[in-house]
DOFIPA-193904 format. One record per residue (C-alpha): x, y, z. Coordinates in steps of 0.02 Angstrom, whole numbers, padded with zeros to 5 digits, always signed. Example, Ala and Ser with C-alpha at 12.3 -4.5 7.8 and 13.67 -1.06 7.14 Angstrom:
! residues 2
+00615-00225+00390
+00684-00053+00357
This chain:
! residues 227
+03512+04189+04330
+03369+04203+04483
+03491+04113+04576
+03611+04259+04567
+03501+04406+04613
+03561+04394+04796
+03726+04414+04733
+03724+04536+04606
+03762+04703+04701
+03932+04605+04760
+03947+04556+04577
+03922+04708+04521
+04081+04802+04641
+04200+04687+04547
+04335+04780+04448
+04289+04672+04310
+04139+04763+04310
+04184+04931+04317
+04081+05060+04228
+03944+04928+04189
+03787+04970+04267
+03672+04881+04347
+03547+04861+04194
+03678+04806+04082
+03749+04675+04224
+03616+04522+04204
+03621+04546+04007
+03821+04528+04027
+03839+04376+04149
+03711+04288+04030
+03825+04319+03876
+03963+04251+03993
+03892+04115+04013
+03871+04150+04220
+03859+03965+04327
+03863+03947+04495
+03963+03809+04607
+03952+03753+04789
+04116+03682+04860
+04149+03614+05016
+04310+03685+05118
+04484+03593+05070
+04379+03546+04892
+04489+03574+04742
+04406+03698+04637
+04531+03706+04489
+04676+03569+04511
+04844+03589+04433
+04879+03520+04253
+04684+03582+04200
+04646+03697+04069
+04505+03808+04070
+04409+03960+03991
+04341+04017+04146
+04402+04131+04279
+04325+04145+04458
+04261+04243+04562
+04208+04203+04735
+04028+04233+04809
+04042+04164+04982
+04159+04106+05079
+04353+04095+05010
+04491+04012+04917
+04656+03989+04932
+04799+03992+04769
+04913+03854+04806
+05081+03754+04756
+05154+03592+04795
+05327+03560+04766
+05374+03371+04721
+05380+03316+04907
+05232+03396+04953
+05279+03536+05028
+05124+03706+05011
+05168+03876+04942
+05028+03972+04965
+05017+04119+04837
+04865+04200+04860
+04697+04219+04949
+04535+04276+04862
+04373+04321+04958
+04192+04380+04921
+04187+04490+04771
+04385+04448+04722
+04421+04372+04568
+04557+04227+04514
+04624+04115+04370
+04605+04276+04236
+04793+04235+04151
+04746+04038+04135
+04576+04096+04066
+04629+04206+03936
+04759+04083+03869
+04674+03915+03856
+04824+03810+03814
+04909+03867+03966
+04897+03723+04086
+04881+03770+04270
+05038+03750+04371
+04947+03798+04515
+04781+03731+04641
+04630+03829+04698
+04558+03765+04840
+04429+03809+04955
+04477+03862+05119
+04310+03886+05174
+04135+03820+05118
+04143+03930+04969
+04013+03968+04812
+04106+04010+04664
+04055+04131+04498
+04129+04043+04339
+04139+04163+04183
+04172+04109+04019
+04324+04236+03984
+04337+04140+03804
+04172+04236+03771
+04263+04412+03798
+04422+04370+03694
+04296+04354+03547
+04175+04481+03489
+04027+04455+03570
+03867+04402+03429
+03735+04503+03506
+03872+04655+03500
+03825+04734+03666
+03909+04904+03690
+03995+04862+03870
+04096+04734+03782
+04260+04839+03743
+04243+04885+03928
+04231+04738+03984
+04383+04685+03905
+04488+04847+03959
+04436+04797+04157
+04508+04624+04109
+04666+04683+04075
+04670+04790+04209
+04636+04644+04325
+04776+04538+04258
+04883+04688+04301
+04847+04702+04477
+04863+04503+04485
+05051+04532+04422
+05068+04669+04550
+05015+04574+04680
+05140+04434+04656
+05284+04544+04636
+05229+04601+04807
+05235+04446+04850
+05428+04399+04784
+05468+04560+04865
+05401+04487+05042
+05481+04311+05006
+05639+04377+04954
+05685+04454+05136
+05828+04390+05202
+05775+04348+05393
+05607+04295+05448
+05562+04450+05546
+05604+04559+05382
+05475+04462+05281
+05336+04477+05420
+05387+04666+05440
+05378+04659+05232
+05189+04583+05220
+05112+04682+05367
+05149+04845+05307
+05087+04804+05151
+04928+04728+05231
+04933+04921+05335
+04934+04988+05193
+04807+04925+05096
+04680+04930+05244
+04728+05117+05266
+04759+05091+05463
+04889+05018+05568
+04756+04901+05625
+04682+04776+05503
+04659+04588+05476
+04748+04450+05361
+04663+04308+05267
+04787+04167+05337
+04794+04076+05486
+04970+04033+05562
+05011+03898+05445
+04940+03979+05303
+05060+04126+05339
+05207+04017+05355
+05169+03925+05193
+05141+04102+05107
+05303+04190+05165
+05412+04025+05141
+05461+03997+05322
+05454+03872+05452
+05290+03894+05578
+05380+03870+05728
+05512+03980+05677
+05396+04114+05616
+05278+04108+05781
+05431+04119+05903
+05471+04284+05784
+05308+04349+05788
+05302+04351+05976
+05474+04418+05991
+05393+04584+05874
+05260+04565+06020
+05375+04590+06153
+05498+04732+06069
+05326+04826+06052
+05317+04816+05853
+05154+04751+05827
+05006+04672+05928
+04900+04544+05871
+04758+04423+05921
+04711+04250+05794
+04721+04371+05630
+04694+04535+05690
+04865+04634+05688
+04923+04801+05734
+05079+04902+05714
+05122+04976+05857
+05277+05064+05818
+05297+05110+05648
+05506+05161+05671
+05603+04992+05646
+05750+04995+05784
């Protein structure tokens, strides 16, 4: 648990955490069973076909949700960073197989909790474990949330409506027309379901007609009225 202290006000911002304070925390990732993992970037750190009791949550570093179809092609469905969480659903139902990769997309250190441990009553009974298990759902929510988002960016019709689709919803989450987005080109391509090519020639067509700026993965809309 020493190896944590570094870590634990990070820890301790997680949703899953909620309303836990900071005495309570240490006691809690012990009865979760709390490990630590070091993995190297493009390292799988749950493969597909796995089943597991433990959910993630990453420390340093990120990782990347991933899908391969049966030539090979990536889907990309999500990207977790420091102090976000992933693999809840697959966690809390231990026959579930994973139909899905994580893997690293940077040198990444991983927090594995044993969520088996919450769906059971805990045997020292500590008193922040109905919370604990209230924050749990609430994070599997916002995990369904955030791939509906995600359908509802995929399911655009041209490629310029499904970039238009994702950065105002990255705008809107950072609270300012100016923000930054976990993928690189490729990555974005794979996520929304479009060619790279096609989707960079787009993106500097939105350039030119003054809709957004941008620079590696810093973005900003420009003009917020869609002509």
């Amino acid at each position: 648990m020493d190896a944590l202290g570094p870590h634990l006000p990070l820890i301790g911002r997680s949703p899953l955490f909620d309303g836990i304070c900071a005495d309570d925390l240490e006691a809690l990732l012990s009865c979760l069973g709390a490990r630590t993992r070091a993995f190297s970037k493009g390292a799988a750190v749950l493969r597909r076909g796995n089943v597991t009791t433990h959910m993630g949550m990453v420390l340093e570093g990120a990782v990347r949700v991933e899908r391969d179809d049966y030539w090979g092609n990536r889907n990309i469905i999500a990207s977790f960073g420091p102090g976000q969480s992933f693999a809840e659903v697959y966690a809390c139902e231990p026959d579930l197989p994973l139909d899905v990769n994580v893997v690293a997309a940077s040198d990444a250190l991983v927090l594995f909790l044993d969520v088996g441990r919450v769906a059971t009553m805990c045997s020292t009974s500590c008193a922040f474990h109905a919370r604990l298990v209230r924050n749990l759902l609430g994070l599997i929510a916002k995990r369904t949330h955030a791939l509906t988002r995600k359908i509802e960016h995929t399911s655009k019709r041209t490629t310029r409506a499904k970039l238009l689709s994702y950065l105002s919803d990255q705008a809107e989450s950072a609270g300012s027309n100016r923000f930054s987005i976990p993928f690189d080109r490729q990555e974005l391509a794979d996520y929304l379901s479009v060619d790279r090519s096609a989707m960079c020639a787009e993106l500097s067509r939105m350039k030119r007609d003054g809709l957004v700026d941008f620079q590696r993965n810093q973005f900003e809309i420009v003009q917020r009225s869609i002509p």
